[in-house]
Structure formats: C-alpha cells, structure tokens
C-alpha positions as CSV (number, residue, x, y, z in Angstrom):
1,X,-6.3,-15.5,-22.7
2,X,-3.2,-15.5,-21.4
3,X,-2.3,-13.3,-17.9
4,X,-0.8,-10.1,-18.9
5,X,1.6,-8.1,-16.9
6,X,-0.1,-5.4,-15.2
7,X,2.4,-3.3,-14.0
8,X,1.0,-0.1,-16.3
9,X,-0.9,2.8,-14.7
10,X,-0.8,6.2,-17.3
11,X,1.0,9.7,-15.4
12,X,-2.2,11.0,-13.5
13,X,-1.7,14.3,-11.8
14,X,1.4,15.3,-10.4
15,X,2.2,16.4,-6.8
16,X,5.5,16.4,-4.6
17,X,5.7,14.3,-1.2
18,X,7.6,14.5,1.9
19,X,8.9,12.0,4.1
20,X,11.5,10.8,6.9
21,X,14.8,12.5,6.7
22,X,17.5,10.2,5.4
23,X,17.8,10.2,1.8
24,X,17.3,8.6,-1.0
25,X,19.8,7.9,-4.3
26,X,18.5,6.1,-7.1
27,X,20.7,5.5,-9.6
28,X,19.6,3.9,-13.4
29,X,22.3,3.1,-16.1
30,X,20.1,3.0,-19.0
31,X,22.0,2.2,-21.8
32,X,20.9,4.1,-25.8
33,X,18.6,6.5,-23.6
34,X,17.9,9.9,-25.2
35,X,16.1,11.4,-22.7
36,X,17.6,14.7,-21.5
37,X,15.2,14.9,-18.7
38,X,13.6,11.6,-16.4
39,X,11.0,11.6,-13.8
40,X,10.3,9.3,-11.0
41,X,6.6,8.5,-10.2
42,X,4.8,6.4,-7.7
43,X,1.1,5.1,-7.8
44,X,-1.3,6.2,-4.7
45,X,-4.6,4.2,-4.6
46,X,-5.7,5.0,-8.2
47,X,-3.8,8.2,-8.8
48,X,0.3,8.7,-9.5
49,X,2.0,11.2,-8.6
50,X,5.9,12.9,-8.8
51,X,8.8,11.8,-6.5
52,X,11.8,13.5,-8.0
53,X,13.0,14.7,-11.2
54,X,16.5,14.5,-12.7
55,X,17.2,17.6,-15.0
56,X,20.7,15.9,-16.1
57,X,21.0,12.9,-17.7
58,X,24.3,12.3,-19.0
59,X,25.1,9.2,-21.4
60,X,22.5,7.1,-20.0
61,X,23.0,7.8,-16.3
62,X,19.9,9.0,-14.2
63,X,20.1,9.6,-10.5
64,X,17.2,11.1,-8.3
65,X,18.8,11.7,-5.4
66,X,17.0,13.9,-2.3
67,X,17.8,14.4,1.3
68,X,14.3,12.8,2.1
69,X,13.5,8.9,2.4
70,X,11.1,8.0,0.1
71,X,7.8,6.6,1.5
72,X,7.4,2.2,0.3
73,X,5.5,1.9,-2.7
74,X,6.2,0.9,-6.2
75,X,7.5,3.4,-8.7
76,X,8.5,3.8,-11.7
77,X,10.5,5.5,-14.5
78,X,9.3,7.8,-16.5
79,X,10.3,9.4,-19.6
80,X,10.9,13.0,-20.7
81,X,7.6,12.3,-22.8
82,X,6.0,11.0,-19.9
83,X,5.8,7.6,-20.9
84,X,6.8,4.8,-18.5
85,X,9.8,2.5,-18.5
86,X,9.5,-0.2,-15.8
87,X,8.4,-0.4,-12.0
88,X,10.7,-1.1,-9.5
89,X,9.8,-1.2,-5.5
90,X,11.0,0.5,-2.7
91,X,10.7,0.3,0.9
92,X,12.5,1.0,4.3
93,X,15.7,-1.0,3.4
94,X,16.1,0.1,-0.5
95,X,16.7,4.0,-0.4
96,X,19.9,3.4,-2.1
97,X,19.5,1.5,-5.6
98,X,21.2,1.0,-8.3
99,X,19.1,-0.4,-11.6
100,X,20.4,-1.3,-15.4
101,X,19.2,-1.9,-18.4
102,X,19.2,-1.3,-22.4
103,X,16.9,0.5,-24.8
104,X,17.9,-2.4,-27.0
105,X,15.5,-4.5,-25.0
106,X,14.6,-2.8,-22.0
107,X,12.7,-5.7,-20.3
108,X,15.3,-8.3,-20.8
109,X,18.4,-6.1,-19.7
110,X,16.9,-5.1,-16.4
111,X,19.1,-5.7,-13.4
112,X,19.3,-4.3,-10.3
113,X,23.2,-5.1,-8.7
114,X,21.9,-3.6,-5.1
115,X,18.6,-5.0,-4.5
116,X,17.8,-8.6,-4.5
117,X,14.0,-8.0,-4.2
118,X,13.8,-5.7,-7.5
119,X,16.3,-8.2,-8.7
120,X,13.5,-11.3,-8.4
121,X,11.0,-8.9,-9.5
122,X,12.2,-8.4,-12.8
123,X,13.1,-11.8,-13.4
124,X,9.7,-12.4,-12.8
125,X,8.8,-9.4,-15.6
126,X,10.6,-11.1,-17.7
127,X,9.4,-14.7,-17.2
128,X,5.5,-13.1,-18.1
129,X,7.3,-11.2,-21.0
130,X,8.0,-14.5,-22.1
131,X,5.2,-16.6,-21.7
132,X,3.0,-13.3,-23.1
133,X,5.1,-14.0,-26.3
134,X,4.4,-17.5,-26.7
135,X,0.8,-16.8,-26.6
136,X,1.0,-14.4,-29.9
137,X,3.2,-17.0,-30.8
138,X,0.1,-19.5,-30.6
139,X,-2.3,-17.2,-32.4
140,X,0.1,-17.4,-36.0
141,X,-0.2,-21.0,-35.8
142,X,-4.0,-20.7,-36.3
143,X,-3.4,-19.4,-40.4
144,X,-5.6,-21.9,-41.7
145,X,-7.4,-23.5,-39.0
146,X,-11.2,-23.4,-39.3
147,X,-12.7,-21.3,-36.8
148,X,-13.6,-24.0,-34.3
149,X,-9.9,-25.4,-34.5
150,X,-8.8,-22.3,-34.0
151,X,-10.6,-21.2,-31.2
152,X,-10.0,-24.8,-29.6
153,X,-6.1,-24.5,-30.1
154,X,-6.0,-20.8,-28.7
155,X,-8.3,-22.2,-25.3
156,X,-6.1,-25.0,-25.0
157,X,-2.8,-23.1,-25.5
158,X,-3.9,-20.4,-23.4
159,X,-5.4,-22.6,-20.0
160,X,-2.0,-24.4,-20.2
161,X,0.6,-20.8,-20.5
162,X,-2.0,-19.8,-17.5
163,X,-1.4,-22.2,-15.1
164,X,1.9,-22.3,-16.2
165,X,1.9,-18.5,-14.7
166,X,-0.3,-19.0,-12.1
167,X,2.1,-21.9,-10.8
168,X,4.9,-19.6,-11.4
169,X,3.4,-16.7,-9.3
170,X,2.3,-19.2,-6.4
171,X,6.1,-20.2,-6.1
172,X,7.3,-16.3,-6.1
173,X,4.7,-15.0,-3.6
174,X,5.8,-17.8,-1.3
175,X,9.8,-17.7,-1.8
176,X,9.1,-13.8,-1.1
177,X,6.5,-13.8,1.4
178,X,7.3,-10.9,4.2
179,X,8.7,-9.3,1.5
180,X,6.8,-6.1,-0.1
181,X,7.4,-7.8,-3.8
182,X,5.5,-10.8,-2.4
183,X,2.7,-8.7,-1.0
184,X,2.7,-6.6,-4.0
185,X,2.1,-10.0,-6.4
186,X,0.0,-11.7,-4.0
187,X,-1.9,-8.2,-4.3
188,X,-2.7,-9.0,-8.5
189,X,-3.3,-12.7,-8.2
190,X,-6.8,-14.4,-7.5
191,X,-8.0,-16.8,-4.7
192,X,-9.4,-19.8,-6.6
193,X,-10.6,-22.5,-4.7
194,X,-9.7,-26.3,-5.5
195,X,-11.6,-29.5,-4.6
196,X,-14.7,-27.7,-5.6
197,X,-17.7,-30.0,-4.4
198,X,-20.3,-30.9,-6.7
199,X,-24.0,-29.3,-6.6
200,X,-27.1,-31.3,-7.1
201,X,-27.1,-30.7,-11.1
202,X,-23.4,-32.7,-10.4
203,X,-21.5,-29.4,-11.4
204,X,-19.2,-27.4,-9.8
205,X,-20.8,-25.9,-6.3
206,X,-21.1,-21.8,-8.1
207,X,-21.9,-21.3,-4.1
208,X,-19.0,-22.3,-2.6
209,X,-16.8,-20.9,-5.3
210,X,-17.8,-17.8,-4.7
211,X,-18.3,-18.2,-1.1
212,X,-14.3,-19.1,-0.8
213,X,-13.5,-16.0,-3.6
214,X,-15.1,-13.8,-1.2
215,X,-13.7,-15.2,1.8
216,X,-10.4,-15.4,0.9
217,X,-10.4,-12.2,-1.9
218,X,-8.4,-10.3,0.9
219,X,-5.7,-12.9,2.4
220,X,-2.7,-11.8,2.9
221,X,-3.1,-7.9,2.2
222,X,-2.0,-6.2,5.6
223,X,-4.1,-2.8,5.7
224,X,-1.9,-1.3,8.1
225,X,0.9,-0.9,5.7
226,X,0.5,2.2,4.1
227,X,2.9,0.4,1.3
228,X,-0.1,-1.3,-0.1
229,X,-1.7,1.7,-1.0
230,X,1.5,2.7,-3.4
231,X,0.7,0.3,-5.9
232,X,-0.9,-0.7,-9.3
233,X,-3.1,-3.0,-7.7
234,X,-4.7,-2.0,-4.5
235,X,-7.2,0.7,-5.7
236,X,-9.0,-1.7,-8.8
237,X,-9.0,-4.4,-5.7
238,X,-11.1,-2.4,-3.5
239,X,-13.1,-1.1,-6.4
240,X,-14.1,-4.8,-8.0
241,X,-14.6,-5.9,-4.1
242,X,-17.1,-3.5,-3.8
243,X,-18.7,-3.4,-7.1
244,X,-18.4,-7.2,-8.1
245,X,-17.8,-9.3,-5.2
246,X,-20.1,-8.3,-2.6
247,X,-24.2,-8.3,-2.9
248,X,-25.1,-4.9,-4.3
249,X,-27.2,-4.2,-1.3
250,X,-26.8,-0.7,1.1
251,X,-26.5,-2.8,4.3
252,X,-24.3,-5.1,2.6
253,X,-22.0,-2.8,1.5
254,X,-22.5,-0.7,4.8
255,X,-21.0,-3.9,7.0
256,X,-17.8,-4.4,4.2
257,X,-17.0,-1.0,4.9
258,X,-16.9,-0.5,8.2
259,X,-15.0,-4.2,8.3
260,X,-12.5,-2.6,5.9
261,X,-11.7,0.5,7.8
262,X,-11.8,-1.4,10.9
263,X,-8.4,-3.4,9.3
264,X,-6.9,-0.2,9.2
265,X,-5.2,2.5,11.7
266,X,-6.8,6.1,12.4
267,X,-4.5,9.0,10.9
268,X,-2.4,6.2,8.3
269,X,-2.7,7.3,4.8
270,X,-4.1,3.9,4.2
271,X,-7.3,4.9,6.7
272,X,-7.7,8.6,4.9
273,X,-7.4,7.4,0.9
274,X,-10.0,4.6,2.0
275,X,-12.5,7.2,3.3
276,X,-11.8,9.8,0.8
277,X,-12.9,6.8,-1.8
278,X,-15.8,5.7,-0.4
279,X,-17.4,8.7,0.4
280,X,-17.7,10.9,-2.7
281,X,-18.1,7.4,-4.4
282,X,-20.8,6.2,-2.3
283,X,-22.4,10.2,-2.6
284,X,-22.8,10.5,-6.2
285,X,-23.7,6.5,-7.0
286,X,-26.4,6.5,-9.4
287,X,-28.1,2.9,-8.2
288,X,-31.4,3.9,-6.1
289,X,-30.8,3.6,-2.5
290,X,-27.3,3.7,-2.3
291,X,-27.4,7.2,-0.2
292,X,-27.8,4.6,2.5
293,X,-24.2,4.1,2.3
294,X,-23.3,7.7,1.9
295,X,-25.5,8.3,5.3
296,X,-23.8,5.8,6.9
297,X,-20.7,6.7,6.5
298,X,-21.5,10.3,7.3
299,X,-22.9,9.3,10.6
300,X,-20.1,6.7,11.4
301,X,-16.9,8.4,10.4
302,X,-17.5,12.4,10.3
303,X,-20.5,12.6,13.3
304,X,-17.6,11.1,14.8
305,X,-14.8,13.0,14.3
306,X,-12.8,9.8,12.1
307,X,-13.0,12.6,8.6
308,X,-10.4,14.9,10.7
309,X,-7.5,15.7,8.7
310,X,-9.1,14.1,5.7
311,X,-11.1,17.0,5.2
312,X,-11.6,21.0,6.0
313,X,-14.1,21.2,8.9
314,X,-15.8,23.7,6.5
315,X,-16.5,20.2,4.3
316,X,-17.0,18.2,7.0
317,X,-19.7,20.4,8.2
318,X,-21.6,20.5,4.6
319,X,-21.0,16.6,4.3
320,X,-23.0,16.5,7.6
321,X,-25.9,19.2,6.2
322,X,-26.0,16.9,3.1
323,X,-26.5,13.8,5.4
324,X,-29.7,15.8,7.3
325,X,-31.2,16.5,3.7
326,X,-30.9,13.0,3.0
327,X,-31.5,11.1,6.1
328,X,-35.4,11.5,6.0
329,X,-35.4,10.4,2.7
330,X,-33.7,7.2,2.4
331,X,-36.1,4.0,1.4
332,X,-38.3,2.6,3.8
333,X,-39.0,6.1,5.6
334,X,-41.9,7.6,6.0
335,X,-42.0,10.4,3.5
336,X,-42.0,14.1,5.1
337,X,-45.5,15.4,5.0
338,X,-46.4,18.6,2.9
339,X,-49.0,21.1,3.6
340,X,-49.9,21.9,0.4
341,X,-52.3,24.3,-1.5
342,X,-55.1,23.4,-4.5
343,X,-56.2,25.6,-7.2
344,X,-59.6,26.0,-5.0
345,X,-58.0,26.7,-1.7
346,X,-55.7,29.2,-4.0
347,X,-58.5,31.9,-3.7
348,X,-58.4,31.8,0.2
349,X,-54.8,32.0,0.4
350,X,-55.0,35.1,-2.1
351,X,-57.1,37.0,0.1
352,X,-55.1,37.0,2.7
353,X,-52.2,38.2,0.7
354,X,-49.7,35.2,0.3
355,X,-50.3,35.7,-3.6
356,X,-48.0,39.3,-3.1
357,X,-45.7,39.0,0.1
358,X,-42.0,39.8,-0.7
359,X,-40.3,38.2,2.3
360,X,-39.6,35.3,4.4
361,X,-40.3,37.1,7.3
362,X,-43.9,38.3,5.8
363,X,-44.9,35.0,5.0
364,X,-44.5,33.6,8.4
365,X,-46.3,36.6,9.9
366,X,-49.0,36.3,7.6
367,X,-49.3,32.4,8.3
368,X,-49.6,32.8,12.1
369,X,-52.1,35.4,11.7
370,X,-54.1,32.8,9.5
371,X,-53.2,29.5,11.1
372,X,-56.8,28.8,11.9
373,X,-58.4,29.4,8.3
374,X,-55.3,28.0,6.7
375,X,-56.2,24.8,8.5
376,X,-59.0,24.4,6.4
377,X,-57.1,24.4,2.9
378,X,-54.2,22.7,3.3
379,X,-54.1,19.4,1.4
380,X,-51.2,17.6,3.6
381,X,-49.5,14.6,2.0
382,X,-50.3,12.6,4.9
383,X,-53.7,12.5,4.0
384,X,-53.9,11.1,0.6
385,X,-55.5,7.5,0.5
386,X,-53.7,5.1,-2.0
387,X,-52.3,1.5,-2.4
388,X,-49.7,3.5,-4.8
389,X,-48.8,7.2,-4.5
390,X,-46.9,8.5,-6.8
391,X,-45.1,11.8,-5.4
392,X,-43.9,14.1,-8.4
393,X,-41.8,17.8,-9.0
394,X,-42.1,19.8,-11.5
395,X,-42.4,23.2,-13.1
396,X,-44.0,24.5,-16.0
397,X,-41.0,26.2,-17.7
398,X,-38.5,22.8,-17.5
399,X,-38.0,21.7,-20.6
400,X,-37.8,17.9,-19.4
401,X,-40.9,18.5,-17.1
402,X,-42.9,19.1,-20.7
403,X,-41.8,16.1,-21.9
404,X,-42.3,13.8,-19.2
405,X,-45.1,14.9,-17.3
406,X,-47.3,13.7,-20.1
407,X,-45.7,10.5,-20.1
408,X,-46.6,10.4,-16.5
409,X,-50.0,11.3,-17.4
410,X,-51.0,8.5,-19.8
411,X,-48.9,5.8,-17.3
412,X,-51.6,7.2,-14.4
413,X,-54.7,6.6,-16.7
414,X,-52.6,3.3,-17.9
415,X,-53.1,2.0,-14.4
416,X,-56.1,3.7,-13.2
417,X,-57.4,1.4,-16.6
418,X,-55.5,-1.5,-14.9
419,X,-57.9,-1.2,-11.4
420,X,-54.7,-0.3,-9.8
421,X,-55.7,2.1,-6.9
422,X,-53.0,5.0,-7.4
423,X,-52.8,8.8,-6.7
424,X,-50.4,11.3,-8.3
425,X,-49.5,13.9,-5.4
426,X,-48.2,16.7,-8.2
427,X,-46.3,19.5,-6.7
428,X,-45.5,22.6,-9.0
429,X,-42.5,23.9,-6.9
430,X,-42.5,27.3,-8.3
431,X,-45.1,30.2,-7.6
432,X,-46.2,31.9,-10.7
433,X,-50.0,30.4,-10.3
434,X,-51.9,31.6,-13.6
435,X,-49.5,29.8,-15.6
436,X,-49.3,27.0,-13.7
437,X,-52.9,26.8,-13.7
438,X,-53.6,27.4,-17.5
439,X,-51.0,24.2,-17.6
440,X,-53.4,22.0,-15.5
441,X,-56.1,23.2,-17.7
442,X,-54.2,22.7,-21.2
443,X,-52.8,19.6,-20.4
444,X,-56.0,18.2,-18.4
445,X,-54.1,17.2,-15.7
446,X,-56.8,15.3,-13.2
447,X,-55.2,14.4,-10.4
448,X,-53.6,15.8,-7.3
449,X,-52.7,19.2,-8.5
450,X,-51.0,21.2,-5.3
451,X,-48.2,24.0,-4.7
452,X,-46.0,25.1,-2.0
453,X,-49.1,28.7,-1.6
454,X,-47.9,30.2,2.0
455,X,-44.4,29.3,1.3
456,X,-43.6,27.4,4.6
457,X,-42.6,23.5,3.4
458,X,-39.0,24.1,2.1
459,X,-39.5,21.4,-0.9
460,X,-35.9,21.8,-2.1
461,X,-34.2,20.9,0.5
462,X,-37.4,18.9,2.0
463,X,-37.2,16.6,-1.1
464,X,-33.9,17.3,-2.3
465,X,-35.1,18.8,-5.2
466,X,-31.7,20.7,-7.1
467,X,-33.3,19.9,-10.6
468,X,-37.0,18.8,-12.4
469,X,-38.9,16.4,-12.6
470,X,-38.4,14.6,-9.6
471,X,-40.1,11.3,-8.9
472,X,-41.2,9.4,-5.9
473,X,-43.4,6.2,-5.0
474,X,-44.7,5.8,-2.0
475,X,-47.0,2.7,-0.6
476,X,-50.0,2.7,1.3
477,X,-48.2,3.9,4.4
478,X,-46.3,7.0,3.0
479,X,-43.3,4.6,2.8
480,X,-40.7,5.6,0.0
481,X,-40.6,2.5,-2.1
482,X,-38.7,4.2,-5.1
483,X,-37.3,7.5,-5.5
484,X,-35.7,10.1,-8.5
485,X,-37.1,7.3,-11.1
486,X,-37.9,7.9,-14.8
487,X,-41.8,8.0,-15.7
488,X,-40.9,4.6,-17.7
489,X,-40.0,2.8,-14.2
490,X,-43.7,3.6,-12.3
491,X,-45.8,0.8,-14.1
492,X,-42.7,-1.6,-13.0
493,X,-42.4,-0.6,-9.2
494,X,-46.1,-0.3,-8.7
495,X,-46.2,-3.7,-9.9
496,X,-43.6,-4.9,-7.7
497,X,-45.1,-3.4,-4.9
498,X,-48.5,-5.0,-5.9
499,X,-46.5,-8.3,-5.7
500,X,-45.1,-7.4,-2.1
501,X,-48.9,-6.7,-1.3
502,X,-50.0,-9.9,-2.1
503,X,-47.0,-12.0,-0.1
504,X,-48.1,-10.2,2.8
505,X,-51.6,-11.0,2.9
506,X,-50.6,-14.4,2.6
C-alpha cells in the first residue's frame, strides 16, 4: 500500500512550557476559517501538549505571539474543536513565521513566505497528498477486474507510487540534511538494504536484511538534540526498536538501553523522557522475566543518582524498595527459602501459643523462646527433593484460587501419571487454619500442604505476593525456571525443563 503521510498525532493532554527569553510570533493567514479561537500544539515523545493560544482571530488571521522562544520541535495548528490543521517546524532560527493557506484546500494553499524549510516541507506534503490520491485513484480502476487482477494491478501500482515516494524522500532528506526538516523525515523513513546476497535456498539473505535494518535503524538521528524528541516520529521509533527490532531477550534489551542513554546527555529532556519510558514500561511488562530489565535499570540509573530530577526522591526511594522485592526473584536465582509449618507440626506450634498472639512483637518473642523445638517442625523450602517443584499461593476465600487450584491438582496427578518426579510446595498465605484445613481435607489435596504458623517468613513481600494464586517452578536446585504462570503453562515448562535435563546429561 501506498506510504501515507504521517504527520497526525490526536491532542493528548495539555500542559504550558517555558523556554529562553526572546519571543516568538507566529502568524497564519488562513483564508474561509471560522474558528473564533486556535491553539498551537507540539508533540513530546508520544504525548502533545499546549504552546499558546490565540483568543482573537479576526478574518482568518491567527498570531500566537509570547515573550518566550519556543523550544525546536514540530507543531501544529489546532482548531477551536481541537482538531488539527497542518504541522509546521520550528527551531532556533524560525521564532518569527509567517504561514498561509485556504480552507478551500488547505493542503495545496500552504505557504510559508518567511521560512524556506517549512516552505520545502509542505511542498513535500503536498507531493504525498498527491501520489496518496493516485493510489485511490488506482483502486476505481479495479470495477470489474477479477479478484486476482485486481489484487495484481493494486501490488503493481502501489510498489511503483512507493518507490516513486521513497526516491522522492531520499532526495529531500539529502537536499535538507543539517536541517531539522531533514532529520525530522529521515526520522519516518526506513533503512533498507540493497545488493542483498543470496542465502543457500538462493533467496534473499533474511540475515543480513535484518542485520543491516538493525544496524542502521538509528542513522542519522542525533540523541543530543532535544528537537528529536518534539516530533510525530521519535517515540513509535524507540517503541518498534524495542519491541520489534531487537531479540526479545532481558539482557538483550538491557545492553540497547544502556547503548541508547549512553547517546544522550545527563539533565537534556531527551535523557529524562527516555528514562521515564523505559522504566514504568519495563516495570509493568507482562512477558515473564522482563523485571530483569526493570532491575537493571533501577540499579544503573536511580542506585546511581542518573533518575534525579526525573523523579521525587520520595519515588526514587520506592522504585529502589520495589527493586529489593524483586531482585531475589528474578529467573535463574535461587528461590528464598521458607520455614514453613504442616497440619501435623500445627499442634506444636499451637501449644506454644502462635495459634492466638496479636502482635508482631509477640510472635518474635515467642519464636526465640521456642527456637529449639521449632527446629523440629519447620518444613523449609530448601529441603524438598524434586526434578520439578512447583511453588504455589493461595488462600481459601479467593475466588480464582477455587478455580484454579483444582486445575493445578489434576495437572500434578497428570504428571505424577507421566513418571515425572514433581512436588507441589502449597503455601496458604493466610492464617485462619480450621478452614484452611477442612479445604485440604474436602478438596484431597496430597501434596505439600504448609503455612506461614509463627509468622516470621514475610511471603508478600518475600514472593511478591499482592494478589492469589501465585505460581512458581523451580528445578532441581531451587532455581526459578518460571514464575506468576497460569496452571495451564506447568505441564509445558516442566517439559521444557525435562528437555534442558536431558541436553545436559549429554
């Protein structure tokens, strides 16, 4: 299909900026307008935001005009509705500017008398206005065509209008290279390689095509111009970098990070947006394994001081606890031991009153009055025997505990069926023991059936545990293979591991 412009990112949330003190005058002669009110927006990574407003337009004219430069970005016109007109570009050199154009046909009326740069950009609008035409042009002149002829004309059609643009865009980015138009196009367009070498199947080599897109994805783009980050492009960039381009793996993406914020300068905006991206991004990603990132870049840029003046010290500081909770958990650790209680060692514990303490402080006391005898009924992670454990949370009164802990029961006889040697580590995290016993006992639960008695392991924030049922797998050496996992996903992992097993015993 052919290239469409892009230039098109919706109002987002609106917020005033400050910048050097010089002043900036726009002025736009829009001919037909009948907008009472205009506002001037500029994009921010993948936000927009509010410039300046003008609360008087008469016939047509609009002027934003401030006593404050206007930091280089691209911006745009918006109208009293809040739908956008056209971008233009601004940078060091164009704080005064003069645009026209026509309601009549906005696009092909746009002229800027003052600024040869916007000038050249909107011929180039126009030019993919154009060619975007004779494209839906082509699609009438398939009434009638079969569907093969038609889909063959459209291919044909459209390969030829896009290198037709893609030529086009070439020959602007170089005619305007050192020029923030030029970086802004060279920005949207993509690095396709040429005299792609033949693989052994004698088609193209799909390895060095993508080894050259990644390699050369980022030429050109200068990350210590905070103009960069002021456009439409930049932010769905970064994002498809990091979500298409690279290998999903933690230490991958860990390296194209820190390579990334290395480009830039500490303090720049360009430095702070990045951060602010990748770490809530990185902190909530759903894809198992991932808090590697997050960790990293907890211990790389806010153990070190690089989140000041990104964020409050107070976040900074519950980034960091977040970090601790995870660290110990990541995969490939060994998992943090638990000294936990049965339903036999229950009776001991009972006696010595952990069944009715009220406090924190009680609880401790009564532990290190016990620590001997306690000795003798712990059942510690760390000593459970198993090819496969699996390590689940739950509690008797969550409604998604009830439905999947049976699952979790029949995939557990499924496997022990299967001659698979696994053991299911069950930890009821709460403390109301005849109900959670009469659960065991209703439900037949036979396996590893242990709670949190004298109160000392801290399995919330041990385990991250913030909601039920919480699954992990761990291999024969307590090492987290898989963690927060559906019951469907066990057979699977334990099957991977299995596979693991086998490669290394060979």
């Amino acid at each position: 299909m052919i290239k469409k412009i892009l230039f098109s990112f919706g109002l987002a949330s609106i917020a005033l900026t400050n910048s050097a003190q010089t002043g900036h005058e726009i002025k736009i002669q829009f001919k037909n307008c009948k907008d009472t009110v205009a506002y001037l927006a500029f994009y921010q990574f993948d936000k927009s935001y509010l410039a300046d407003t003008c609360k008087k337009i008469v016939k047509g004219n609009i002027v934003f005009k401030g006593k404050n430069n206007l930091d280089k970005g691209v911006y745009y016109l918006v109208s009293q509705d809040k739908a956008r007109y056209f971008d233009f570009f601004i940078d060091d050199q164009t704080q005064k500017l003069t645009i026209t154009t026509d309601t009549a046909d906005l696009v092909k009326n746009l002229k800027s008398p003052t600024s040869k740069q916007n000038d050249d950009f909107f011929s180039y609008i126009k030019f993919i206005t154009e060619k975007n035409k004779e494209f839906t042009g082509f699609r009438s002149k398939t009434k009638g065509m079969s569907k093969a002829d038609s889909i063959k004309f459209i291919s044909e059609k459209g390969k030829a209008l896009n290198e037709s643009v893609t030529n086009f865009e070439r020959t602007f980015m170089q005619e305007h290279k050192g020029v923030f138009v030029g970086d802004v196009i060279n920005l949207k367009m993509e690095k396709e390689a040429k005299d792609i070498p033949k693989a052994s199947n004698g088609r193209p080599d799909s390895i060095f095509i993508y080894n050259y897109y990644k390699t050369h994805y980022w030429d050109g783009v200068n990350f210590q111009d905070d103009g960069i980050l002021r456009t439409p492009f930049f932010a769905d960039r970064v994002k498809k970098y990091f979500n298409s381009v690279i290998i999903q793996n933690p230490d991958t993406v860990n390296a194209e990070i820190d390579r990334m914020m290395n480009k830039t300068k500490q303090g720049t905006k360009m430095n702070m947006f990045l951060l602010a991206y990748f770490t809530p991004t990185y902190e909530s990603s759903k894809v198992m394994g991932f808090d590697k990132v997050f960790v990293h870049i907890i211990d790389n840029y806010f153990r070190t001081g690089k989140a000041k003046g990104i964020y409050d010290d107070k976040t900074i500081e519950n980034i960091q606890k977040r970090g601790d909770i995870l660290k110990p958990l990541l995969l490939g650790n060994i998992a943090p031991d638990l000294l936990m209680i049965d339903t036999v060692g229950h009776k001991t514990i009972k006696k010595m009153g952990f069944d009715t303490v009220k406090t924190s402080a009680g609880a401790t006391k009564l532990y290190y009055d016990n620590i001997q005898n306690l000795a003798q009924v712990f059942k510690p992670l760390s000593s459970v025997k198993a090819d496969y454990l699996v390590l689940v949370f739950w509690d008797v009164d969550c409604g998604h505990c009830q439905t999947e802990i049976p699952k979790l029961l029949d995939e557990y006889h499924a496997l022990l069926m299967d001659k698979k040697d696994v053991k299911v580590f069950s930890v009821y995290t709460q403390h109301e023991y005849e109900k959670y016993r009469k659960y065991i006992i209703d439900h037949k639960l036979d396996w590893i059936n242990i709670y949190d008695g004298v109160h000392i392991n801290n399995i919330k924030e041990k385990y991250d545990i913030y909601s039920t049922p919480v699954i992990y797998v761990l291999d024969k050496n307590k090492r987290i293979k898989a963690k927060r996992i559906g019951t469907e996903q066990v057979k699977d992992i334990i099957l991977q591991m299995e596979r693991e097993y086998k490669l290394e015993k060979k």
